[in-house]
C-alpha positions as CSV (number, residue, x, y, z in Angstrom):
1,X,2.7,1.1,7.7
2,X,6.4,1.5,8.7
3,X,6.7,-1.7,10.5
4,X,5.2,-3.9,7.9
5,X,7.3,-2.2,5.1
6,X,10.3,-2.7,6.7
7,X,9.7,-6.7,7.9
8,X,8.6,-7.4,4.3
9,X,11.9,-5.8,3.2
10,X,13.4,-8.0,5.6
11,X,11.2,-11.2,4.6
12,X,9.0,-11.4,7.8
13,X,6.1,-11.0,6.0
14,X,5.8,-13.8,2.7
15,X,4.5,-10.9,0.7
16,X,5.1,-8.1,-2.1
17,X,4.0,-4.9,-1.2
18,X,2.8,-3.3,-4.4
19,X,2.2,0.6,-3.4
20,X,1.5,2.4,-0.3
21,X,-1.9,4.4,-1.0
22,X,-3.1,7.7,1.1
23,X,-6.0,10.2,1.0
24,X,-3.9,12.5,2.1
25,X,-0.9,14.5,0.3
26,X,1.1,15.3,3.0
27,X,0.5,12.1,5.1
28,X,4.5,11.2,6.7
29,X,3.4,7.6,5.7
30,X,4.1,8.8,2.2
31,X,7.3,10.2,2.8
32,X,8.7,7.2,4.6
33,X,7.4,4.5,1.9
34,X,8.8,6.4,-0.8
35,X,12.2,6.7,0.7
36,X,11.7,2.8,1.4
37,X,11.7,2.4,-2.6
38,X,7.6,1.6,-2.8
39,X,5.2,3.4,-5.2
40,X,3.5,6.2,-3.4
41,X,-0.2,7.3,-4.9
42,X,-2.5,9.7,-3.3
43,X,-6.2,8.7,-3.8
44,X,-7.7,12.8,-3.0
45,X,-11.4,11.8,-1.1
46,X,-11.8,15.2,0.4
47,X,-11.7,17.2,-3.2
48,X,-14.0,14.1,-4.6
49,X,-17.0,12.1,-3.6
50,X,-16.0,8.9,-2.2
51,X,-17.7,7.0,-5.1
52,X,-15.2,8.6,-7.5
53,X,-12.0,8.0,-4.6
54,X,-13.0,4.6,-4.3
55,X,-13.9,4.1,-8.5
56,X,-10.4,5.3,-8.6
57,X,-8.9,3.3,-6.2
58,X,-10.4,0.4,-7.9
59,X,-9.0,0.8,-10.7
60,X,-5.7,1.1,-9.7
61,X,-5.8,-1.9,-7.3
62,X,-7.2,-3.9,-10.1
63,X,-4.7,-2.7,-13.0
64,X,-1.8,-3.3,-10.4
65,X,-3.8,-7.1,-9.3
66,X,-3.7,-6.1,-5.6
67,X,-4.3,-9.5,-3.7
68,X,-5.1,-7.7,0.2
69,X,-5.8,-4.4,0.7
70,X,-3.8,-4.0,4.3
71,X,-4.8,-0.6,6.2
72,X,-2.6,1.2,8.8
73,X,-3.9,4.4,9.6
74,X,-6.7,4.9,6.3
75,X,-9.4,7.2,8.0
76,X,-12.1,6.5,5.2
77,X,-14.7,4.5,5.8
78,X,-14.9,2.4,2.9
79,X,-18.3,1.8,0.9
80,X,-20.2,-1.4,1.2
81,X,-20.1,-1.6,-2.6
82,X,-15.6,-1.1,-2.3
83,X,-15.5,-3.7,0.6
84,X,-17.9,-5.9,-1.1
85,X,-15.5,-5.8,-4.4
86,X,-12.6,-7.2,-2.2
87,X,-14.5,-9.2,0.2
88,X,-12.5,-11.2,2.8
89,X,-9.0,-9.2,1.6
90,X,-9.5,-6.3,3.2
91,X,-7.4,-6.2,6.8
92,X,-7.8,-3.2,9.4
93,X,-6.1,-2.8,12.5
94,X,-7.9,-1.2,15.7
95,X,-6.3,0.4,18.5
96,X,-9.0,-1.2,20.7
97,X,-10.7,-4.9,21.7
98,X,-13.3,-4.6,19.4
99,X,-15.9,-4.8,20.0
100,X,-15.7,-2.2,22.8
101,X,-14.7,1.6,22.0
102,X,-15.2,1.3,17.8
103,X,-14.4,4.5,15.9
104,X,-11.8,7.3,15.6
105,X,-11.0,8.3,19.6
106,X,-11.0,4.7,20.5
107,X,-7.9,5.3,22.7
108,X,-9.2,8.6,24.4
109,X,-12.7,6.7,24.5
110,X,-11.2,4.1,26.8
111,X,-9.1,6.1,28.3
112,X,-12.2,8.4,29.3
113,X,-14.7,5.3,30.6
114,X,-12.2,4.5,32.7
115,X,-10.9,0.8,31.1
116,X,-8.1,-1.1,33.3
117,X,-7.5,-3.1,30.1
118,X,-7.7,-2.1,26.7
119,X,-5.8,-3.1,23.1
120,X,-5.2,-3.8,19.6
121,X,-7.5,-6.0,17.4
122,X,-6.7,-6.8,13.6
123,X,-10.0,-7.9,11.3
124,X,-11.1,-8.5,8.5
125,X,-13.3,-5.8,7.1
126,X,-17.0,-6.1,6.5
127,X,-19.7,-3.8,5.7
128,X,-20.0,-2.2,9.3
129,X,-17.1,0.2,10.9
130,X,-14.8,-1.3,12.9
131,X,-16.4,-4.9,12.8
132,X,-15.8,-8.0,10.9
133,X,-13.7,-11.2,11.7
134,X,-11.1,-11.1,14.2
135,X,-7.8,-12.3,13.7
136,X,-6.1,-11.1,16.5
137,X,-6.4,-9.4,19.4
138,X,-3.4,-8.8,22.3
139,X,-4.5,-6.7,25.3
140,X,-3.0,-3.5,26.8
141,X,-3.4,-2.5,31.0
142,X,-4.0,0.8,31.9
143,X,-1.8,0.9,35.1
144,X,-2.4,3.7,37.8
145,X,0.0,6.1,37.0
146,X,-0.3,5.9,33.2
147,X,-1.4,9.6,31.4
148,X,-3.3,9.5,28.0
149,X,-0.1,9.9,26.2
150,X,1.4,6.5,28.1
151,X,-1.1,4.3,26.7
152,X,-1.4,5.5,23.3
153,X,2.5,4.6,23.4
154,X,1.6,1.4,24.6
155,X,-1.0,1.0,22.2
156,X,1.4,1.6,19.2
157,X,4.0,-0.3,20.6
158,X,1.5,-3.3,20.4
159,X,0.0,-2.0,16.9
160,X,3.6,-2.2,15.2
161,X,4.1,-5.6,16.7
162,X,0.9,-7.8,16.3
163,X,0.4,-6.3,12.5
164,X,3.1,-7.8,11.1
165,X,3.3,-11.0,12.9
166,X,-0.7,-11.1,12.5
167,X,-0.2,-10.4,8.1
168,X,2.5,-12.9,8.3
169,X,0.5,-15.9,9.5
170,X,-2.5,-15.1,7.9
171,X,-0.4,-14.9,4.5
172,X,0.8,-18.4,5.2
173,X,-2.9,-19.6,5.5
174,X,-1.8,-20.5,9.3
175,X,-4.3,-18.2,11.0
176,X,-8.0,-19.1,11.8
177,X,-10.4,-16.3,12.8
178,X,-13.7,-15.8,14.3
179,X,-16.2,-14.7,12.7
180,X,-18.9,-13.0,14.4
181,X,-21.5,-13.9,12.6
182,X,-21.3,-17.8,11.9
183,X,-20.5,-17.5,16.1
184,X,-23.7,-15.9,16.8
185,X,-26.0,-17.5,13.7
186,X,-26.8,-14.7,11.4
């Protein structure tokens, strides 16, 4: 969230960001956006049920015409009836190459099974976790001597890079993407 905020203030990115949104109150992301100058609100899923979040989060993306919802480090898995609402403007970013190791531990996952080469994917999101159309992906090697905490480094390093660059062209209408399932016919 840092990294985009600050290459939009910088014009990187051709884009406004509107508000920087987080289920959670004491969330550094907060914090650091606020200092940045943007508008900080705190949607409270864990005292709600998601329905009411998300019918409150609706309402304020609507009111405020949000034209891409971008995630960096939301934990909620959004409704199919919420990504349905914004479909095709949602973007995620995934410290994995999806489709291998989806989910919350993807980094310890890979790290686990042993991977030589793991990574970063950005997508669009779709109805499913951690799936939808791919518009970038940059790999990351697991070398010998690298602990847990060396990768995830790696992993951010690559995260803070690829996001923006990845927003930038796909804000520009210069990026293409696979989509999973025209590639595969359903």
């Amino acid at each position: 969230m840092e990294a985009i905020c600050r290459h939009s203030m910088k014009g990187d990115i051709d884009a406004e960001i509107i508000m920087v949104c987080s289920d959670n109150c004491s969330a550094p992301g907060l914090e650091t956006a606020s200092r940045m100058g943007y508008e900080t609100i705190v949607i409270p899923y864990n005292s709600k049920k998601r329905s009411e979040a998300e019918k409150e989060l609706i309402e304020i993306l609507v009111r405020n015409r949000i034209d891409w919802i971008v995630l960096a480090g939301f934990m909620k898995i959004l409704s199919p009836l919420f990504v349905s609402r914004f479909s095709g403007r949602i973007v995620n970013i995934h410290p994995s190459l999806l489709p291998s190791f989806p989910g919350s531990n993807s980094i310890e996952d890979a790290w686990s099974y042993g991977v030589r080469i793991t990574g970063v994917t950005i997508h669009i999101v779709d109805e499913k976790v951690d799936h939808g159309p791919i518009l970038a992906q940059k790999s990351v090697h697991v070398m010998d001597d690298d602990s847990l905490e060396d990768l995830e480094k790696k992993i951010h390093e690559v995260e803070h890079e690829l996001y923006w660059k990845t927003l930038q062209s796909l804000f520009q209408n210069k990026l293409r993407f696979f989509n999973r399932r025209q590639h595969n016919g359903t």
